[in-house]
C-alpha positions as CSV (number, residue, x, y, z in Angstrom):
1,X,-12.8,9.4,5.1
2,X,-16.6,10.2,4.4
3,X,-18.6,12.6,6.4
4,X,-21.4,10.3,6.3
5,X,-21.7,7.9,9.2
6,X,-20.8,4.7,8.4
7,X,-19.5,4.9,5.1
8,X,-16.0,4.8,4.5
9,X,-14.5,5.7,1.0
10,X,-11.3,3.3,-0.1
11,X,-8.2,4.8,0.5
12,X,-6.3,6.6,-2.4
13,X,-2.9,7.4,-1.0
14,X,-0.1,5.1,-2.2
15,X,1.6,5.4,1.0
16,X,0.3,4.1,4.4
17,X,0.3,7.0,7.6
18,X,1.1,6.9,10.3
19,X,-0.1,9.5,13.1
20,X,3.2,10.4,14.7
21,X,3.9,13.6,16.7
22,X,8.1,14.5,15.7
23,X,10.0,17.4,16.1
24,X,10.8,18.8,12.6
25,X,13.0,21.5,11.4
26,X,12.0,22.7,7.6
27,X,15.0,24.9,5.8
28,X,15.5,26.9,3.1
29,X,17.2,24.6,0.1
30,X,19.2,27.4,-1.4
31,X,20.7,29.1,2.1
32,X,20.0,26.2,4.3
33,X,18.6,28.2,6.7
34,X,15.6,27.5,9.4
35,X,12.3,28.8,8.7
36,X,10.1,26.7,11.0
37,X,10.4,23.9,13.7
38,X,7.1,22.1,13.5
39,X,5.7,18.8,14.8
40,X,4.5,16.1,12.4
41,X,0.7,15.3,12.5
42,X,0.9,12.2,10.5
43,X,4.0,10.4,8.8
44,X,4.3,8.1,5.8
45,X,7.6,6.7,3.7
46,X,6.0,9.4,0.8
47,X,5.5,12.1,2.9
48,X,4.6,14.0,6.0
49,X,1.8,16.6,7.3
50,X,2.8,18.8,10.0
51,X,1.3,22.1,11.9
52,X,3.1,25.3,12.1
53,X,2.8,28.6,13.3
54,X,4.0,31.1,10.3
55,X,2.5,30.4,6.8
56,X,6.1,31.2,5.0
57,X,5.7,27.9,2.8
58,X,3.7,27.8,-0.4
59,X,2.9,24.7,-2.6
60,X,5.4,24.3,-4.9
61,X,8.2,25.3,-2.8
62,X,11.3,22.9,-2.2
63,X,12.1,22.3,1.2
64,X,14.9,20.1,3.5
65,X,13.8,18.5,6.3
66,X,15.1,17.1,9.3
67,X,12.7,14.9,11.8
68,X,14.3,13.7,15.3
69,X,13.1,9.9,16.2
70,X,12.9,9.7,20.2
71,X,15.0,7.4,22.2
72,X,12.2,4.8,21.9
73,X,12.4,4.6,18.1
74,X,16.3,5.1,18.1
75,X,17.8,2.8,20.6
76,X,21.5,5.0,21.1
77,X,22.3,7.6,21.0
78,X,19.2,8.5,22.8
79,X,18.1,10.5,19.4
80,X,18.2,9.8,15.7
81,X,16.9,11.9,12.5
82,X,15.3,11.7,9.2
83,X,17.1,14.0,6.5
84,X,15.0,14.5,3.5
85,X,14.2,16.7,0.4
86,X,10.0,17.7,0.3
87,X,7.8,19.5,-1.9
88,X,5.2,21.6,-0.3
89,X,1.9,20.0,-1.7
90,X,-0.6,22.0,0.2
91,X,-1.0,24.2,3.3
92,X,-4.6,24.8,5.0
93,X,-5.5,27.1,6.6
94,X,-6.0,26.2,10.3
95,X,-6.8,30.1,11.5
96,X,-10.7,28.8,12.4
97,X,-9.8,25.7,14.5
98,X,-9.9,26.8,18.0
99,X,-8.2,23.4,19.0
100,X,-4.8,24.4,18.0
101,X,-2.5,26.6,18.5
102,X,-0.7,26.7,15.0
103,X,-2.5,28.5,12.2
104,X,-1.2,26.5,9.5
105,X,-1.0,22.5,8.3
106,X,1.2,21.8,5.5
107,X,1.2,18.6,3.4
108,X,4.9,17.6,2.0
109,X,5.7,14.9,-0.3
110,X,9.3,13.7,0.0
111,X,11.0,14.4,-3.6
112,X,14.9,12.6,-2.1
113,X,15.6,9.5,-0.7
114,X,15.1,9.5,3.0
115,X,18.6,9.2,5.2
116,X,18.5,7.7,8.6
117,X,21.4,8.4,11.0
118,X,22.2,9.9,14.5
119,X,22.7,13.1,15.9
120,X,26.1,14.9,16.5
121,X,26.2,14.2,20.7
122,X,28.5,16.2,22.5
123,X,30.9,14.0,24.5
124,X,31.8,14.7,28.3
């Protein structure tokens, strides 16, 4: 989008997004182990931008992902999940926008298929 009021440039992502606020979890590839939960800012079937707190991802870097759908996306079990592969494409620096509370956005580009499927529930 332009700066200029009332001119609108044509849109050059391949992939429509959406603006979706989901929990995600972002883990190492080689140890699978957590380095950030996050929420999604926006959401597309190419990729995702999310906020987060700790700048420990750099582009480049290979990422898996895991983004919980709520109950009204996922009908039941109350809570489904996208599992992916991302490449880190960019991260901005956020530090001067008073409005949030993470200092960091981060742009991903799925690189993997994305899987759909639910949860582990505990049963009672």
């Amino acid at each position: 989008m332009s700066k200029f009021k009332g001119y609108t440039e044509p849109e050059r992502r391949r992939y429509r997004r959406l603006e979706l606020a989901l929990p995600i979890g972002i883990y190492d590839c080689q140890e699978n182990r957590l380095l950030d939960n996050a929420f999604t800012t926006d959401l597309s079937t190419g990729g995702a931008y999310f906020r987060a707190n700790r700048k420990n991802l750099n582009p480049g870097d290979t990422v898996n992902l895991c983004i919980g759908l709520p109950a009204a996306v996922s009908d039941d079990p109350p809570l489904a999940k996208i599992t992916t592969t991302g490449r880190v494409k960019r991260v901005d620096d956020l530090t001067s926008d008073d409005s949030v509370a993470e200092n960091v956005g981060v742009a991903l580009e799925f690189i993997e298929a994305v899987r759909y499927s639910y949860f582990d529930l505990p049963s009672f």
